[in-house]
C-alpha positions as CSV (number, residue, x, y, z in Angstrom):
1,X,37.1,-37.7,4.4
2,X,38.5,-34.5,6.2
3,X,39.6,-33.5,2.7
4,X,36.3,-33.7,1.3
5,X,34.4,-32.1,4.0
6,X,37.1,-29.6,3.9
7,X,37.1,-28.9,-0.3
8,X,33.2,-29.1,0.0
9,X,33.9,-25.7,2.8
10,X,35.9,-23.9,0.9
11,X,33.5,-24.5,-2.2
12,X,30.6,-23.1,0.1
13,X,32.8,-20.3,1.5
14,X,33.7,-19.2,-2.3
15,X,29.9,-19.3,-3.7
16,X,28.9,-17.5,-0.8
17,X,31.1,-15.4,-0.9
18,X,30.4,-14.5,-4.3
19,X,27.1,-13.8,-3.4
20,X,26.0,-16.8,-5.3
21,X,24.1,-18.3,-2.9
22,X,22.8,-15.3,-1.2
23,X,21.0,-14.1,-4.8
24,X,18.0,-16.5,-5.1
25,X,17.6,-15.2,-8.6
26,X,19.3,-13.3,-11.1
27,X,18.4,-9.9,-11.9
28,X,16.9,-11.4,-14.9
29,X,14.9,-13.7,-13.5
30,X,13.5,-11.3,-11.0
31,X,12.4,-9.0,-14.2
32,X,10.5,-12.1,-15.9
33,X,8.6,-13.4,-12.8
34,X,7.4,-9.4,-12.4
35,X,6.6,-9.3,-16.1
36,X,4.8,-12.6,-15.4
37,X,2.9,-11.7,-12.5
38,X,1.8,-8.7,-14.3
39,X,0.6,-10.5,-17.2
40,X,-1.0,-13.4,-15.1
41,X,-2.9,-11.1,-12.5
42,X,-4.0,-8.5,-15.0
43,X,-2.7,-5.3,-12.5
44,X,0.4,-3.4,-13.7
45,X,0.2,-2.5,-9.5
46,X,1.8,-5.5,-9.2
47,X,5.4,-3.9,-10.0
48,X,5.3,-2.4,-7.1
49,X,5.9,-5.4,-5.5
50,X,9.4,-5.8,-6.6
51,X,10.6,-2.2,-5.9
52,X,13.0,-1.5,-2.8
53,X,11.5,1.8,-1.7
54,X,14.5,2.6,0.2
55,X,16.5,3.2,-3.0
56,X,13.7,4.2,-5.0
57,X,13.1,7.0,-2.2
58,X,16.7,7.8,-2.1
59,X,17.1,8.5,-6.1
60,X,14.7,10.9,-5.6
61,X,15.6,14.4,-5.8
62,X,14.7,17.0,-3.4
63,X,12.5,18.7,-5.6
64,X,10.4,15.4,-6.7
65,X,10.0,14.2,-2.6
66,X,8.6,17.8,-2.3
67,X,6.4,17.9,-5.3
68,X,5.0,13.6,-4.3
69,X,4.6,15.2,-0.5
70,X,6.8,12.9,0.6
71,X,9.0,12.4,3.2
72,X,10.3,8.9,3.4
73,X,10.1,5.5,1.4
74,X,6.8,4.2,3.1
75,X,5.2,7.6,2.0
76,X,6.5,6.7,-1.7
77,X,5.3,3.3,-1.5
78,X,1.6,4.8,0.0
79,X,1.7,7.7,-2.9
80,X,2.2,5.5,-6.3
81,X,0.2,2.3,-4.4
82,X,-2.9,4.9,-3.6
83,X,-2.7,6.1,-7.5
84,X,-3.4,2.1,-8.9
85,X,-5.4,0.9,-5.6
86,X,-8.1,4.1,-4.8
87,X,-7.6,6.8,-7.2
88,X,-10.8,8.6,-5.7
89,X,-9.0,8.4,-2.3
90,X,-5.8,9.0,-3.9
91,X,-6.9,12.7,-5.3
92,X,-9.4,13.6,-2.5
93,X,-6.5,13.1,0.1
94,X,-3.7,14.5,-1.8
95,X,-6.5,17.4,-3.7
96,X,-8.3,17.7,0.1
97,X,-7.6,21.9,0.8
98,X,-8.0,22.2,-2.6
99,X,-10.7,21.0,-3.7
100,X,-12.9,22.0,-0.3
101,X,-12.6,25.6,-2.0
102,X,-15.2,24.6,-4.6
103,X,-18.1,24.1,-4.4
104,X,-19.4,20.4,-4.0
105,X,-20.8,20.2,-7.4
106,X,-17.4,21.5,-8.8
107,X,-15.3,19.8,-6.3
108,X,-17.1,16.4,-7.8
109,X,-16.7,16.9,-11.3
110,X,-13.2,17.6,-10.8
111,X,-12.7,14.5,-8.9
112,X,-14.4,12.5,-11.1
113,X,-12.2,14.2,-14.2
114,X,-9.3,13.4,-11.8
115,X,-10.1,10.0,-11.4
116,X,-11.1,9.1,-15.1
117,X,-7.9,10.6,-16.4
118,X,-6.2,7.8,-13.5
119,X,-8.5,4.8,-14.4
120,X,-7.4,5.8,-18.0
121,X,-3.8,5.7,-18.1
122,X,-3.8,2.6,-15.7
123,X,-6.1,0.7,-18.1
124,X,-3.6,2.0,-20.9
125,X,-0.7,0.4,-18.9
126,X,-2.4,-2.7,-18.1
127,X,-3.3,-3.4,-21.9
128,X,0.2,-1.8,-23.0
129,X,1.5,-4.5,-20.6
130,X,-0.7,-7.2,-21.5
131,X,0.0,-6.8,-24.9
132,X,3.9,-6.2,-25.3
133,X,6.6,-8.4,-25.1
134,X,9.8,-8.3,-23.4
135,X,13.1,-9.4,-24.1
136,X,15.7,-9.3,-22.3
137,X,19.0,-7.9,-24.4
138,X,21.8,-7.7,-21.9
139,X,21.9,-7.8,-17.7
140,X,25.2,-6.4,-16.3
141,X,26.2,-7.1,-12.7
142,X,28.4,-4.8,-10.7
143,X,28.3,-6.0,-6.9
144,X,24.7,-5.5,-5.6
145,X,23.6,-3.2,-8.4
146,X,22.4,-4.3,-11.9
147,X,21.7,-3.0,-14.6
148,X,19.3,-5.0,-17.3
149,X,18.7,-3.4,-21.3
150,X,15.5,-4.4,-22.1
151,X,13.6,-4.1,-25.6
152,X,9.8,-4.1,-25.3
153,X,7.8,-4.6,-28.5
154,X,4.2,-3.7,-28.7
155,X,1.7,-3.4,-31.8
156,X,3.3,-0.2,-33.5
157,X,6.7,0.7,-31.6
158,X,9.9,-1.2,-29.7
159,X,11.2,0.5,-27.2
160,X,14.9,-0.3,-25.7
161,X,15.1,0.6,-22.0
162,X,17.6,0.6,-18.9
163,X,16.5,-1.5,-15.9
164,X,18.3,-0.3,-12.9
165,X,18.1,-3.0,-10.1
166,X,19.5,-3.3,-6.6
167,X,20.1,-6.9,-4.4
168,X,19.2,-6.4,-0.8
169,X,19.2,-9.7,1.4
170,X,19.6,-11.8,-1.4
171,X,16.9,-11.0,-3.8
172,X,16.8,-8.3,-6.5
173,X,14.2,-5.3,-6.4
174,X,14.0,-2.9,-9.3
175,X,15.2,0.4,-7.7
176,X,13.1,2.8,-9.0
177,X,9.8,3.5,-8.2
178,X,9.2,4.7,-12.0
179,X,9.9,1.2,-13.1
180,X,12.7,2.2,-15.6
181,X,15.1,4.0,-14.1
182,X,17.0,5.0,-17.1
183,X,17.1,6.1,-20.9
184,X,14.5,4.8,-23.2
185,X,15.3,4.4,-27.1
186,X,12.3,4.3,-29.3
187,X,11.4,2.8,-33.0
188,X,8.3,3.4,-34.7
């Protein structure tokens, strides 16, 4: 019996160890319940869900966290959260000395322009999303980084792409906050 209880440690020490047990999914996995989610609740915003902004805010550069205004990983999380949750705030908070130069008919139009061009390209990615299909083509595992290739076929093009993830406390978080951290390879 001690041998048991003792094989059955060691067995439990090496998957832990491993980071087996710590991982409640693979990076893969992780990647299809996002794309999932997505699909199911309609709202590309949803990805944001699975980024850790504390890499995402460190792969910044300097000159990006001074263009975004930002200053640490909650501000990243606030600045691409604002652009799919409130685009008018988004723009009159970020645009707010600005715009109070115009006058308030001019100031309105260009919100509104602002805001049109936002609900646009989200409505693009939402049906971009809605419509494509993802496959998975490789996932390699180095430590707590991963890195998965993903082809992603919509109506007229398929698009190869790097997925750049990171584990923290067991679970895997993409670790970008532009989704793909990496080079895309298109074919029309």
């Amino acid at each position: 019996m001690k041998k048991i209880i003792m094989a059955l440690g060691l067995i439990v020490s090496m998957l832990f160890y491993s980071g087996t047990l710590l991982a409640e999914k693979s990076p893969s996995d992780t990647f299809k319940e996002m794309v999932a989610r997505v699909k199911k609740e309609g709202r590309p915003s949803v990805m944001l869900d699975y980024v850790h902004w504390d890499s995402a805010f460190k792969e910044l550069s300097a000159q990006e966290k001074q263009q975004l205004g930002v200053n640490n990983s909650k501000e990243f999380k606030a600045y691409l959260s604002g652009i799919f949750d409130n685009p008018r705030k988004f723009v009159t908070e970020r645009m707010g000395s600005y715009l109070n130069q115009m006058p308030p008919e001019q100031r309105e139009a260009m919100v509104n322009q602002m805001v049109a061009g936002m609900e646009k390209e989200s409505a693009k990615m939402k049906k971009e999303m809605m419509e494509s299909t993802f496959k998975i083509l490789d996932e390699k595992t180095d430590g707590d980084r991963a890195t998965l290739t993903v082809q992603t076929k919509s109506a007229d093009k398929t698009e190869t792409e790097k997925i750049h993830m990171v584990q923290v406390g067991g679970k895997w978080y993409l670790s970008s906050g532009t989704f793909a951290g990496g080079s895309k390879n298109s074919q029309n």
